[in-house]
Backbone as JSON Lines, residues from 0, in Angstrom:
{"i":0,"aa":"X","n":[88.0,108.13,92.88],"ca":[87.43,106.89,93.41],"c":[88.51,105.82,93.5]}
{"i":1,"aa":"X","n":[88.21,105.16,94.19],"ca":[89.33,104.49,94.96],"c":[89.43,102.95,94.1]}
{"i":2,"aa":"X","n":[90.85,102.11,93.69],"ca":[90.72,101.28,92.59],"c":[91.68,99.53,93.12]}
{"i":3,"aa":"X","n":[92.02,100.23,94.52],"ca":[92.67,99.04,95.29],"c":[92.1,97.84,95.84]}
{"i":4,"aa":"X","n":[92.08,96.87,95.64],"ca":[91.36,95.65,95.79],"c":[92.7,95.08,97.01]}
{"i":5,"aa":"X","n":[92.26,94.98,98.16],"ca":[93.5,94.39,99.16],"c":[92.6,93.05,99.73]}
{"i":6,"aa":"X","n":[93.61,91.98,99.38],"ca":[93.76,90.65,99.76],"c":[94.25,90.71,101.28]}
{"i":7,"aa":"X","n":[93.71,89.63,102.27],"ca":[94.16,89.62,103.33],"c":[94.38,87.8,103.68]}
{"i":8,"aa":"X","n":[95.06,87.55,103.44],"ca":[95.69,86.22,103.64],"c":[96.21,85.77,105.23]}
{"i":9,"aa":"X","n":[96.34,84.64,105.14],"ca":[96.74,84.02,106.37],"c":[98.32,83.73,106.67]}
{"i":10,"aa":"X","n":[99.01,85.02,106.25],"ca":[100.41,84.51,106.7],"c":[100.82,85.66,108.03]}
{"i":11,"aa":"X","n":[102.26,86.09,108.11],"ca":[102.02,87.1,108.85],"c":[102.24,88.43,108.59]}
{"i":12,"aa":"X","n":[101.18,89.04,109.42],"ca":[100.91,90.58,109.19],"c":[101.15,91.55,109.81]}
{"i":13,"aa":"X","n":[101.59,92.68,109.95],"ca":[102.22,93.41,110.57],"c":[100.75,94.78,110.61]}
{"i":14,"aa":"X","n":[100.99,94.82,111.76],"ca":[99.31,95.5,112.35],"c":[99.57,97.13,111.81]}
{"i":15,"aa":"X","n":[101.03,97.49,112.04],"ca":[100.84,99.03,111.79],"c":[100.86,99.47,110.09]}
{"i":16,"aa":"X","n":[101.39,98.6,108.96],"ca":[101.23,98.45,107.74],"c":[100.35,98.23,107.15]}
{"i":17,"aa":"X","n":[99.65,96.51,107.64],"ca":[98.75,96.27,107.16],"c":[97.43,97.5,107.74]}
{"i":18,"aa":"X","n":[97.11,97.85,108.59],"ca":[95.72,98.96,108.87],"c":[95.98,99.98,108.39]}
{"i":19,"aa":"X","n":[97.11,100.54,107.96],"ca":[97.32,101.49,107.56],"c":[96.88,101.58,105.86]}
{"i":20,"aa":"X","n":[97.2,100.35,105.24],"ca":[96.27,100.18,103.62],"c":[95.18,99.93,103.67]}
{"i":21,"aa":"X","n":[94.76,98.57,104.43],"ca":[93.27,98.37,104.66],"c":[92.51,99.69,105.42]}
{"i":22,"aa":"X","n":[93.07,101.03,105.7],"ca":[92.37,102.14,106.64],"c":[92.35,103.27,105.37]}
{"i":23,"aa":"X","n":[93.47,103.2,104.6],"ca":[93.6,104.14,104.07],"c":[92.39,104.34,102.71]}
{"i":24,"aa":"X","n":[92.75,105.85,102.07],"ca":[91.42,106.1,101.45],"c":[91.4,105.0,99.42]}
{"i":25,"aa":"X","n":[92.64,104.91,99.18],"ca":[93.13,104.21,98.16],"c":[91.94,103.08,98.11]}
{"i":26,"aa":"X","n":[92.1,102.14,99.49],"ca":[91.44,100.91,100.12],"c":[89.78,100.82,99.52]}
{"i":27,"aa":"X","n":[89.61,100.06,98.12],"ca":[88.17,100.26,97.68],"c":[87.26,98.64,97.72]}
{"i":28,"aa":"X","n":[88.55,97.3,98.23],"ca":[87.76,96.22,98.28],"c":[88.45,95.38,99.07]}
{"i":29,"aa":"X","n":[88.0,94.96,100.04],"ca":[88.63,93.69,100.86],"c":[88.06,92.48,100.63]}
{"i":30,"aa":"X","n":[89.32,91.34,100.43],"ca":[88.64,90.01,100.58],"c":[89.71,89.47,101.92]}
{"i":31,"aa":"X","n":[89.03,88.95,102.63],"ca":[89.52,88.33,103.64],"c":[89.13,86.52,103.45]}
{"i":32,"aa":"X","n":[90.88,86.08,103.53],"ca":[91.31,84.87,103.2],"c":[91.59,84.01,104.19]}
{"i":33,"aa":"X","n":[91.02,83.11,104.9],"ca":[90.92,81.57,106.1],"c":[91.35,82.82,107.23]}
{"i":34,"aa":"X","n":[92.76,82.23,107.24],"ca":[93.0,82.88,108.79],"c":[93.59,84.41,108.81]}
{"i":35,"aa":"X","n":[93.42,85.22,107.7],"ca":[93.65,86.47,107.34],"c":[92.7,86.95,107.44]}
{"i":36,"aa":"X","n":[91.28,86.53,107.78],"ca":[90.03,86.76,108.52],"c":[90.32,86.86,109.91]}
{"i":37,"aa":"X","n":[90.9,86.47,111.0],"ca":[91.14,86.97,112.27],"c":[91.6,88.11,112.46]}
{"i":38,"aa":"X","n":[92.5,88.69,111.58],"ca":[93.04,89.57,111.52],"c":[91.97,90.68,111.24]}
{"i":39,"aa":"X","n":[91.39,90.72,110.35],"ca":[90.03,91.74,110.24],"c":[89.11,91.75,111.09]}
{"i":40,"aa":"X","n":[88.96,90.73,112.08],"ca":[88.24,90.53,113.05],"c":[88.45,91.04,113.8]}
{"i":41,"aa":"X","n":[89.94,91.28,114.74],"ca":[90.19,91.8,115.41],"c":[90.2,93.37,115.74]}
{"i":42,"aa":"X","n":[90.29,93.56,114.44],"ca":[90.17,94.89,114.5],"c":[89.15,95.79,113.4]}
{"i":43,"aa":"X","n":[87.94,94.58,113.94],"ca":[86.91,95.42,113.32],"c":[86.67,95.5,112.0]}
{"i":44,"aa":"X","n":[87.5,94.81,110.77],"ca":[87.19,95.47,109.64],"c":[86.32,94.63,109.01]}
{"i":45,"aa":"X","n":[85.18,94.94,108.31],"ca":[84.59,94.1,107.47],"c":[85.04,93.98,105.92]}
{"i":46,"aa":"X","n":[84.98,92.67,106.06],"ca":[85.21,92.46,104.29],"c":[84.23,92.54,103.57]}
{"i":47,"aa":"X","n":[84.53,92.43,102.11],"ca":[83.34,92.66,101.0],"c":[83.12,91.12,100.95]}
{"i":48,"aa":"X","n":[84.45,90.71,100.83],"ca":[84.09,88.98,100.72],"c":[85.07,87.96,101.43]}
{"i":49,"aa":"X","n":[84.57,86.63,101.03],"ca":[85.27,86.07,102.18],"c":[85.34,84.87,101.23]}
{"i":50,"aa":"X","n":[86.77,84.22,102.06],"ca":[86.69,82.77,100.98],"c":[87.8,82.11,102.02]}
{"i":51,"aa":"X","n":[87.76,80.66,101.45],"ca":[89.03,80.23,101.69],"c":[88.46,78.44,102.35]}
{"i":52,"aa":"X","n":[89.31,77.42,102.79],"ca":[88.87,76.19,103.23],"c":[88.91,76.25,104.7]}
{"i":53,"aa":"X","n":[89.34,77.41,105.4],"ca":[89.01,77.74,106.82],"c":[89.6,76.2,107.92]}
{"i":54,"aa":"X","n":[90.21,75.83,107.21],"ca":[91.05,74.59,108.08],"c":[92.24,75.56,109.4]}
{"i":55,"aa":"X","n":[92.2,76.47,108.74],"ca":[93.18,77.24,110.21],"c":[92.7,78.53,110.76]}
{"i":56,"aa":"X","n":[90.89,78.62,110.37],"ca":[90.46,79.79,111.41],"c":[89.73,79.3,112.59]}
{"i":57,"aa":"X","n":[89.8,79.99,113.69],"ca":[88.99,79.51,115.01],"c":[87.62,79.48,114.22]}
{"i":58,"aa":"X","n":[86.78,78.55,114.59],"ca":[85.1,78.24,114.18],"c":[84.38,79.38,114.6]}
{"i":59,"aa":"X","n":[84.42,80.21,116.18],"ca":[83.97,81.17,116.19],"c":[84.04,82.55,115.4]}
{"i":60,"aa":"X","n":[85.28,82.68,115.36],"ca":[85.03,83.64,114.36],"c":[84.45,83.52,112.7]}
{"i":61,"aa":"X","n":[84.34,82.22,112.3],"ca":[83.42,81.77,110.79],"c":[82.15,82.38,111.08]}
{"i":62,"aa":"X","n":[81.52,81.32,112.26],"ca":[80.23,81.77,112.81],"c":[80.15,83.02,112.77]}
{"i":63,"aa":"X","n":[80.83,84.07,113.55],"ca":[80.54,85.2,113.21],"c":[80.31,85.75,112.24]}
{"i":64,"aa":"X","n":[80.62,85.69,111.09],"ca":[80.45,86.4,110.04],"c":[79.45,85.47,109.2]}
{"i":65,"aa":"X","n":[79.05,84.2,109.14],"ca":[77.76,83.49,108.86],"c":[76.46,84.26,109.49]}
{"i":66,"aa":"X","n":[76.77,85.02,110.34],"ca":[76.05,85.66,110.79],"c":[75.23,86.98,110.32]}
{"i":67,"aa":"X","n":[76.58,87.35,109.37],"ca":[76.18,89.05,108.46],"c":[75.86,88.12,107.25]}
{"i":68,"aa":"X","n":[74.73,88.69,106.99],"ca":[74.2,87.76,105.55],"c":[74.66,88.87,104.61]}
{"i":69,"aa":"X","n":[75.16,90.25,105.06],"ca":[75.44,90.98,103.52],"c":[76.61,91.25,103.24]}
{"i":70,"aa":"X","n":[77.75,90.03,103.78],"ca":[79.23,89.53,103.36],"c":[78.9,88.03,102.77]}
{"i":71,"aa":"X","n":[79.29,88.16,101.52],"ca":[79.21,86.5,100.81],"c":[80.55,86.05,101.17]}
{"i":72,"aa":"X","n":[80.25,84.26,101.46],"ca":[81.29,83.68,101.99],"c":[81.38,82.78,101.07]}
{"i":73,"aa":"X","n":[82.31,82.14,100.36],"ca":[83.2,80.82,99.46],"c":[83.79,79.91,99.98]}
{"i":74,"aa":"X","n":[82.79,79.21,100.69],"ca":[83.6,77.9,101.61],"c":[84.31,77.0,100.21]}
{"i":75,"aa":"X","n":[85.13,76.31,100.96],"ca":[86.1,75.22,99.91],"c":[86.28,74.05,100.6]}
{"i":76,"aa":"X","n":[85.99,72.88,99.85],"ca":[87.27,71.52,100.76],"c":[88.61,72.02,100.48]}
{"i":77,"aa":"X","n":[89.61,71.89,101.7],"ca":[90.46,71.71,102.12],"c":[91.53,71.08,101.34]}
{"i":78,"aa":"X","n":[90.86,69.74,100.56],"ca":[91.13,68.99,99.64],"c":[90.77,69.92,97.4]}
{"i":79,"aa":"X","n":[91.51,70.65,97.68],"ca":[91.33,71.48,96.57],"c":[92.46,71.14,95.23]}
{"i":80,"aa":"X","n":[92.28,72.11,94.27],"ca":[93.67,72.75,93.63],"c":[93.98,73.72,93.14]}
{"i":81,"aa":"X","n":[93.73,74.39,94.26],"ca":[94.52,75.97,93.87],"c":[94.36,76.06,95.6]}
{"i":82,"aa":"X","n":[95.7,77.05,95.96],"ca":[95.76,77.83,97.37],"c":[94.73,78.7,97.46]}
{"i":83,"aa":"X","n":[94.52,79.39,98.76],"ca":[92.93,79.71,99.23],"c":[93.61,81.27,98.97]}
{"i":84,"aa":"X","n":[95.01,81.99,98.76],"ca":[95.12,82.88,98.02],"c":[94.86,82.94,96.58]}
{"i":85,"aa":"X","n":[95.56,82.1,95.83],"ca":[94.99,82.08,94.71],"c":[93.48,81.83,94.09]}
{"i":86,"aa":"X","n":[92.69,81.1,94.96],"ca":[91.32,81.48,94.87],"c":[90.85,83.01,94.77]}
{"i":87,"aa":"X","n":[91.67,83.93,96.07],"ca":[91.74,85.04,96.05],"c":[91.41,86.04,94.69]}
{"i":88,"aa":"X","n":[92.52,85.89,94.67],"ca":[93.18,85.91,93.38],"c":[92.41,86.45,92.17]}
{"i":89,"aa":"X","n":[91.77,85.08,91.82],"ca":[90.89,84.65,90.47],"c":[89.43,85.3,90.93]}
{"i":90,"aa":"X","n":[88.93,85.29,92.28],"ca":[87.82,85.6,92.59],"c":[87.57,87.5,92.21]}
{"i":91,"aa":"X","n":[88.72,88.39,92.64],"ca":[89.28,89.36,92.48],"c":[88.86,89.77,90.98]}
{"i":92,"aa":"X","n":[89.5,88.96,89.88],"ca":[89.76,88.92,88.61],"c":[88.57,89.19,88.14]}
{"i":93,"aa":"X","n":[87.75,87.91,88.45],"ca":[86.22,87.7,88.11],"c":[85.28,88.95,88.71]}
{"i":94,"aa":"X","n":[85.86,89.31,89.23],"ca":[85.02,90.66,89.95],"c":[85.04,91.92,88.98]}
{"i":95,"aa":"X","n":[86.38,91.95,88.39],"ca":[86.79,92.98,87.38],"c":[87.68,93.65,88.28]}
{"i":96,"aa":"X","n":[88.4,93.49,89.27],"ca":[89.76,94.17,89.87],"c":[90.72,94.26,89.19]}
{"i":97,"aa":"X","n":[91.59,95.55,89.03],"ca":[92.61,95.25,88.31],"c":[93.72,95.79,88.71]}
{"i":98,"aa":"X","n":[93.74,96.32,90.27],"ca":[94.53,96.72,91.06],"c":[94.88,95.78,92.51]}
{"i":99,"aa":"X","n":[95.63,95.1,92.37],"ca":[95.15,94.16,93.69],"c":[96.66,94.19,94.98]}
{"i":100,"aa":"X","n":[96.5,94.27,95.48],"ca":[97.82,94.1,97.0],"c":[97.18,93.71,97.72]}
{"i":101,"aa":"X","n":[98.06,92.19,98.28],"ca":[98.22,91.28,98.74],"c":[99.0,90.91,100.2]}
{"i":102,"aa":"X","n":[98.31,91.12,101.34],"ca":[98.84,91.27,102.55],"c":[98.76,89.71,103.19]}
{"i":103,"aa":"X","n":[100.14,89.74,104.05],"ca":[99.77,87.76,104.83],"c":[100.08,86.65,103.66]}
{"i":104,"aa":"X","n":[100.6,87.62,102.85],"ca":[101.32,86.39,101.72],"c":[102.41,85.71,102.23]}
{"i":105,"aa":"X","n":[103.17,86.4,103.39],"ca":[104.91,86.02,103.41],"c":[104.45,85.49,105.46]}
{"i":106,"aa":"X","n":[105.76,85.11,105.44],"ca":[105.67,84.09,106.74],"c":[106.98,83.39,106.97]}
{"i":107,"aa":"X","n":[106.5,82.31,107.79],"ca":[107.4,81.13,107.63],"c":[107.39,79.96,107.54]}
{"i":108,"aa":"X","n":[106.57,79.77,106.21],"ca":[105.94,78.68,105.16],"c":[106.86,79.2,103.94]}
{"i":109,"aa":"X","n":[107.91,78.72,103.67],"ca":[108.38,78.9,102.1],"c":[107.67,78.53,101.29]}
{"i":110,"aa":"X","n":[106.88,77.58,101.21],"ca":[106.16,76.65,100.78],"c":[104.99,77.63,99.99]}
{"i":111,"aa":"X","n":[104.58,78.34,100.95],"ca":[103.67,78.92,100.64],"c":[103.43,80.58,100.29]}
{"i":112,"aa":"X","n":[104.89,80.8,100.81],"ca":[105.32,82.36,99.86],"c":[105.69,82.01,98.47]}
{"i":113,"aa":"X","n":[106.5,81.22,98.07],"ca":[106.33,80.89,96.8],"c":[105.46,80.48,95.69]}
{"i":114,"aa":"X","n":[104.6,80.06,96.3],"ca":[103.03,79.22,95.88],"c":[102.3,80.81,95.34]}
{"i":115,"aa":"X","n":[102.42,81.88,96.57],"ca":[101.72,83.35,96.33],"c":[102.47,84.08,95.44]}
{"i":116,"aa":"X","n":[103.75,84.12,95.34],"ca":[104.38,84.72,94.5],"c":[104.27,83.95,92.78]}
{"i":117,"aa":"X","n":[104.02,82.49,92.73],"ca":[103.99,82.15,91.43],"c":[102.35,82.65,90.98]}
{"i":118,"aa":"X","n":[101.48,82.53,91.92],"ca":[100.22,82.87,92.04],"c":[100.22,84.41,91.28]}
{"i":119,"aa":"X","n":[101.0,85.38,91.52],"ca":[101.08,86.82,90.91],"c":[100.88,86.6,89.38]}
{"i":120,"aa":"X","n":[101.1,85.46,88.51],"ca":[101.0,85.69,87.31],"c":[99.36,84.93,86.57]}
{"i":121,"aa":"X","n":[98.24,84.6,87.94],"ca":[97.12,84.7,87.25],"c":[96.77,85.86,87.15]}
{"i":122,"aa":"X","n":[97.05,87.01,87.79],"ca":[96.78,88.27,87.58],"c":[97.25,88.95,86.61]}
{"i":123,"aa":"X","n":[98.0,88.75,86.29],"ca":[99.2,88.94,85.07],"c":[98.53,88.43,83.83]}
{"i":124,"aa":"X","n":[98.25,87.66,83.85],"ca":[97.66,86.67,82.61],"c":[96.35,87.62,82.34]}
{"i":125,"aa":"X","n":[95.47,88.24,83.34],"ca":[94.22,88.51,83.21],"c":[94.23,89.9,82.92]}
{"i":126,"aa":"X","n":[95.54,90.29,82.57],"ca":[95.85,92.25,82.82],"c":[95.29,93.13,83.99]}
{"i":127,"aa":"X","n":[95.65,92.73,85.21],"ca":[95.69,92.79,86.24],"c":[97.18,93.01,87.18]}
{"i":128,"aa":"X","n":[97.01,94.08,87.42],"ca":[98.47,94.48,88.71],"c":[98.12,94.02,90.0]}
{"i":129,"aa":"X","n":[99.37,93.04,90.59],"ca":[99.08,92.45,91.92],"c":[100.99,92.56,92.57]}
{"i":130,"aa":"X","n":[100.34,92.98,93.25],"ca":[101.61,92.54,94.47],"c":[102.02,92.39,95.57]}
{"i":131,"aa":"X","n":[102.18,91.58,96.4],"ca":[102.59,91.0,97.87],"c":[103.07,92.24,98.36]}
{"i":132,"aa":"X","n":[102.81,92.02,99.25],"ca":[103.31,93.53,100.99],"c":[103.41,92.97,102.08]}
{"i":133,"aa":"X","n":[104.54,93.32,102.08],"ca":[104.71,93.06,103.9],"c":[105.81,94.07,104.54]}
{"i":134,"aa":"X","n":[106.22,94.37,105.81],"ca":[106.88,95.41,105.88],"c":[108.33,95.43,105.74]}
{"i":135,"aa":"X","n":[108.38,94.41,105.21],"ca":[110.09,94.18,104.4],"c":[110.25,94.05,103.17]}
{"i":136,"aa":"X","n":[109.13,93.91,102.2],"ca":[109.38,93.45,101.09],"c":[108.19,94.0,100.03]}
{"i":137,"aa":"X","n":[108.1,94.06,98.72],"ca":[107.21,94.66,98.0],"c":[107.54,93.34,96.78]}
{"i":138,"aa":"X","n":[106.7,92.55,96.34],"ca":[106.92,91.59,94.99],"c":[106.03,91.89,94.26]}
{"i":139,"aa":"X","n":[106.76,91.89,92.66],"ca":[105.63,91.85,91.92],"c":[105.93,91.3,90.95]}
{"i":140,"aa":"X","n":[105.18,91.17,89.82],"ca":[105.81,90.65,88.3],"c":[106.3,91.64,87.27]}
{"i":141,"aa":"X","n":[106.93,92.06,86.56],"ca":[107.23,92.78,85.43],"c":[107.41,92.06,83.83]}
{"i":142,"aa":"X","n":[107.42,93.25,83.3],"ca":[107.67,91.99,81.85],"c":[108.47,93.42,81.4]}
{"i":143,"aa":"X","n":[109.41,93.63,80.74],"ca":[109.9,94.78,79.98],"c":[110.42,95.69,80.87]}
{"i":144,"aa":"X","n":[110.11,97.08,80.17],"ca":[111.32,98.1,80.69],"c":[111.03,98.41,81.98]}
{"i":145,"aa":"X","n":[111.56,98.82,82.77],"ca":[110.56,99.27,84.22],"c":[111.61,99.82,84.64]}
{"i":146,"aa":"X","n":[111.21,101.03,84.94],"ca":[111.81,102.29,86.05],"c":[111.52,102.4,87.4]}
{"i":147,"aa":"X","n":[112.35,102.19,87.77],"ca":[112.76,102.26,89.43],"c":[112.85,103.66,90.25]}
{"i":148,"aa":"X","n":[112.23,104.42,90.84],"ca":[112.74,105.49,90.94],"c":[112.97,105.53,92.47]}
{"i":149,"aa":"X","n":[114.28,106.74,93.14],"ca":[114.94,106.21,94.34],"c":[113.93,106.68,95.36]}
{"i":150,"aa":"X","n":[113.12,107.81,95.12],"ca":[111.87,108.42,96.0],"c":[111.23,107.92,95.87]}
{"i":151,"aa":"X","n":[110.85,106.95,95.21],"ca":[109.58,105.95,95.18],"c":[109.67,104.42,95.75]}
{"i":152,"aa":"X","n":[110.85,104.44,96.05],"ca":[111.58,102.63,95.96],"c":[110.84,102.41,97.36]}
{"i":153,"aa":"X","n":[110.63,101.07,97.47],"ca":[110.07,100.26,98.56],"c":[111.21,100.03,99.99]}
{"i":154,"aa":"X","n":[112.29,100.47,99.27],"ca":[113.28,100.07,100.17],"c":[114.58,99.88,99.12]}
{"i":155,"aa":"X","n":[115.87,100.23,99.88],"ca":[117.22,100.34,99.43],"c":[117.85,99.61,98.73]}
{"i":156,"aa":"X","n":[117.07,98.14,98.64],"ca":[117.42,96.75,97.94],"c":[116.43,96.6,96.56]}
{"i":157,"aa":"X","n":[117.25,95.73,95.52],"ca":[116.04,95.38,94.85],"c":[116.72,94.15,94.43]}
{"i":158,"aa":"X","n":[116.03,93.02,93.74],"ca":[116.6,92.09,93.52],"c":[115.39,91.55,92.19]}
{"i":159,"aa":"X","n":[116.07,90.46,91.0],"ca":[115.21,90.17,90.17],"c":[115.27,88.81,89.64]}
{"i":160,"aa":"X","n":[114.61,87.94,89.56],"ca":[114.72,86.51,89.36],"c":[113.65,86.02,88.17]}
{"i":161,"aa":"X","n":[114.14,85.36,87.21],"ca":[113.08,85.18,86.06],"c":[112.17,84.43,86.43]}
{"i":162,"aa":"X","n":[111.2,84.41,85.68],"ca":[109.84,83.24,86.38],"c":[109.57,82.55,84.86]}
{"i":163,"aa":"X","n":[109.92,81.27,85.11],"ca":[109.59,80.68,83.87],"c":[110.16,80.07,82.85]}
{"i":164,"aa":"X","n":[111.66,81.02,82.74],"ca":[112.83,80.61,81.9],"c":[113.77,81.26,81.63]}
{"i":165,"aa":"X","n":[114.47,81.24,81.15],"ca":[115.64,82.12,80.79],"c":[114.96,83.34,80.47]}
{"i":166,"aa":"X","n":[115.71,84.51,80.52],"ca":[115.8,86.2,80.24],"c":[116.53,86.58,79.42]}
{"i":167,"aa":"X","n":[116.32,86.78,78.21],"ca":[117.6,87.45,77.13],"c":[117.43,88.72,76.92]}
{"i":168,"aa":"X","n":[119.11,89.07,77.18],"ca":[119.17,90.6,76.72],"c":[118.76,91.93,78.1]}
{"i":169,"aa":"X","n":[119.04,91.23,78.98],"ca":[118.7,91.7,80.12],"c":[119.89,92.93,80.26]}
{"i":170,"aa":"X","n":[119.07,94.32,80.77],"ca":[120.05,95.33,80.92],"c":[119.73,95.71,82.21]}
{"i":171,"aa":"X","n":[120.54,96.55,83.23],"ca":[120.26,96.94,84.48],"c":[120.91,98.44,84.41]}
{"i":172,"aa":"X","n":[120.62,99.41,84.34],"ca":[121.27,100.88,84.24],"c":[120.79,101.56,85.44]}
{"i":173,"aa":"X","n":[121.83,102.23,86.03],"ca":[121.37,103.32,87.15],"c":[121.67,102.77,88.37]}
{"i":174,"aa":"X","n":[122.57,101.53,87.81],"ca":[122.11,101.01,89.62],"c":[123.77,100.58,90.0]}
{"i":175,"aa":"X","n":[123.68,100.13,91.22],"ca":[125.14,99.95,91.84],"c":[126.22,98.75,91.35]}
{"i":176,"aa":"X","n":[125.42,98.09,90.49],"ca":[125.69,96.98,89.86],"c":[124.82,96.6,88.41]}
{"i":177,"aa":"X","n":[125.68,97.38,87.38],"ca":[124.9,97.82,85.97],"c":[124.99,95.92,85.42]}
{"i":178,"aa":"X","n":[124.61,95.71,84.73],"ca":[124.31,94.81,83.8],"c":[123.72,94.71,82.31]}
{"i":179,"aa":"X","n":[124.37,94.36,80.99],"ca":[124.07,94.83,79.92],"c":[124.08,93.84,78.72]}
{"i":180,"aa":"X","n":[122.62,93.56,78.32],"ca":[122.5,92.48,77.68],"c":[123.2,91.14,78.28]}
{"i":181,"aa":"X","n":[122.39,90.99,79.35],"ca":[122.92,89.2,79.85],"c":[121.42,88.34,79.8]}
{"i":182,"aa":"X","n":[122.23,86.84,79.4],"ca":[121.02,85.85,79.35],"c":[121.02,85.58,81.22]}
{"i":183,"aa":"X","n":[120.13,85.6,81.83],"ca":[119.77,85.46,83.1],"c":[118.78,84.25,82.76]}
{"i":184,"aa":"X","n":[119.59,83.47,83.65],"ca":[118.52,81.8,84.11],"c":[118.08,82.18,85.32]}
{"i":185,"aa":"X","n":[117.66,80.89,85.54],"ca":[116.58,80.41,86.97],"c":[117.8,79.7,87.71]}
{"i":186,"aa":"X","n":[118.81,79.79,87.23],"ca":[119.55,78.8,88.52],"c":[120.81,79.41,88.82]}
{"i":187,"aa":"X","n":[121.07,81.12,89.07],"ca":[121.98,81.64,89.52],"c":[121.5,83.27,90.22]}
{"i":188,"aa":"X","n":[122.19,83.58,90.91],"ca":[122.0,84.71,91.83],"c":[122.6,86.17,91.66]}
{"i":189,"aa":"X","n":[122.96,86.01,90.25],"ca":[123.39,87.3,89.93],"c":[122.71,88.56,90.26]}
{"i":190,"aa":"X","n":[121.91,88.85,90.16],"ca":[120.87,89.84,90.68],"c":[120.11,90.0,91.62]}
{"i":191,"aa":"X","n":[120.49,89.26,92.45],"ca":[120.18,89.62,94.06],"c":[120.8,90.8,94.92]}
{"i":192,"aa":"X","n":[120.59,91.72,95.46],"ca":[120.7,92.76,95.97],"c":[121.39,94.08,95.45]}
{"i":193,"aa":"X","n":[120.35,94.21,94.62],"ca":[121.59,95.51,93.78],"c":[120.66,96.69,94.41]}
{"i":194,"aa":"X","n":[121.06,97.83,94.17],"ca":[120.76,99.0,94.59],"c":[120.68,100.16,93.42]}
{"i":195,"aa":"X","n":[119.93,101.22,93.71],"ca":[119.77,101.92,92.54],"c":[120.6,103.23,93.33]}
{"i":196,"aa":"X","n":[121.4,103.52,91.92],"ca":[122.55,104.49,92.42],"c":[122.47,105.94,92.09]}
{"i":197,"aa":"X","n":[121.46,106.26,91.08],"ca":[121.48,108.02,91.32],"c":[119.92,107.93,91.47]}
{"i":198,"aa":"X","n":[119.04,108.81,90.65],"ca":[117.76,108.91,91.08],"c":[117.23,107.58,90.56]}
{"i":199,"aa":"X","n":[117.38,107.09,89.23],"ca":[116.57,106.45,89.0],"c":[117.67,105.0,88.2]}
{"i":200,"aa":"X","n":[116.67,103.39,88.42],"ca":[117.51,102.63,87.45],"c":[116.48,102.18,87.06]}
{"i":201,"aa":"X","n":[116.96,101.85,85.57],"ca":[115.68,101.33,84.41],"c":[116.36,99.57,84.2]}
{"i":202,"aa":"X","n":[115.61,98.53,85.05],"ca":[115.29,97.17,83.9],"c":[114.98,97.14,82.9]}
{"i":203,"aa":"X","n":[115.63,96.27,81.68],"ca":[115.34,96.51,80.59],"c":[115.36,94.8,80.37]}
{"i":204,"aa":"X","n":[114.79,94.47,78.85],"ca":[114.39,93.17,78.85],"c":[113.68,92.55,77.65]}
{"i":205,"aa":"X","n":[113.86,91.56,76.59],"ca":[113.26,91.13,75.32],"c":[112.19,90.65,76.03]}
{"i":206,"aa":"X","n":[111.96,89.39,76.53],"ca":[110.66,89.27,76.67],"c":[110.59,88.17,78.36]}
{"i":207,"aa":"X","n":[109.86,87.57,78.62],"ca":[109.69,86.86,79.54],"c":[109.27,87.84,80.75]}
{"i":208,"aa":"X","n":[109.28,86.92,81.57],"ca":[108.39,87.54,83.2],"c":[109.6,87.3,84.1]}
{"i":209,"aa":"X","n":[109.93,88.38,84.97],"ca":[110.45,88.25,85.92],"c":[110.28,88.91,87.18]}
{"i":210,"aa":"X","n":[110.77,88.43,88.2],"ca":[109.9,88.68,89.31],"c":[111.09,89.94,89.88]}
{"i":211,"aa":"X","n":[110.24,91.08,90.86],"ca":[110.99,91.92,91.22],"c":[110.5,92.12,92.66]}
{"i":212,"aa":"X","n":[111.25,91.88,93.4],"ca":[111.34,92.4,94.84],"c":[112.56,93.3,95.2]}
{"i":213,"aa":"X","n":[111.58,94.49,95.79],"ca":[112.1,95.39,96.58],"c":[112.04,95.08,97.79]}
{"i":214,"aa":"X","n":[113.54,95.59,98.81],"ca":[113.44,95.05,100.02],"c":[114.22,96.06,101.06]}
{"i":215,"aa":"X","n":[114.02,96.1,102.24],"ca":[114.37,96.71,103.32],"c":[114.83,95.89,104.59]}
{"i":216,"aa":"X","n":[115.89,95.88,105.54],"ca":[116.08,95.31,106.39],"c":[114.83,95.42,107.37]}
């Protein structure tokens, strides 16, 4: 039985990726988010639920789905505090999801890929796995050891940035650019694009959250 909870957000989405998770059999809950609802519209898919302050979906398509009374909808003011992903998010949580990927997170709003990516650690907080997709990039949060493996990797790049505060004791093994016991801050780029060099490289780590994106040209 299928344990994937996929978010559909309003950034941009790439039609042959994104239908391909939202189609596939993994695919056990959709919430469709403001204008990440057109996108399901278009191609037919119904959500389980719907949310968001709808300040950037066409009105017709709202109407439409005001229409199916057996999709619940979460209107919001506009005037909020939390993003209409992170509503997502928490709504997810409260449901009891504990598998969640996150499509239409990334764009060209920095503003607001970052907002989704700091957003990854209400899920985190709730013991909940979440992570952004798009067809360049895979983010998620980690805390500790984590194995990378090269048949499994999202793509040829990986890169890792702390969330929160300093990183002590940070090790990087296996990869094209080892690293061994370093304090890693928030305000340098040491670990941006390293690569994993035989089958597998293991992050290693005392404590804190840091963020890991895998990436592909």
């Amino acid at each position: 039985m299928s344990n994937r909870t996929v978010i559909v957000s309003g950034g941009s989405l790439n039609e042959k990726l994104s239908l391909s998770i939202l189609q596939g059999e993994e695919c056990g809950y959709i919430i469709g988010v403001d204008r990440g609802l057109a996108f399901l519209y278009q191609h037919h898919i119904d959500p389980d639920y719907i949310v968001g302050d709808f300040d950037s979906l066409a009105p017709e398509i709202l109407e439409y789905y005001k229409t199916r009374k057996e999709i619940p909808i979460r209107e919001f003011n506009p005037v909020k505090d939390a993003s209409d992903t992170e509503i997502a998010i928490r709504l997810a949580i409260e449901s009891g999801k504990k598998n969640l990927t996150i499509l239409g997170a990334t764009g060209t709003r920095i503003d607001h890929i970052w907002a989704n990516v700091q957003s990854l650690k209400v899920a985190r907080d709730a013991g909940a796995e979440a992570e952004i997709l798009d067809e360049h990039n895979r983010i998620r949060l980690i805390h500790g050891r984590t194995v990378l493996k090269k048949e499994k990797a999202f793509g040829p790049y990986f890169s890792i940035f702390p969330l929160g505060g300093e990183i002590d004791g940070l090790s990087i093994r296996g990869a094209k650019y080892p690293l061994y016991h370093h304090r890693l801050t928030p305000y340098d780029s040491l670990c941006v694009s390293n690569q994993i060099q035989g089958e597998e490289a293991v992050i290693d780590f005392q404590g804190g959250l840091v963020v890991l994106m895998e990436t592909r040209d």
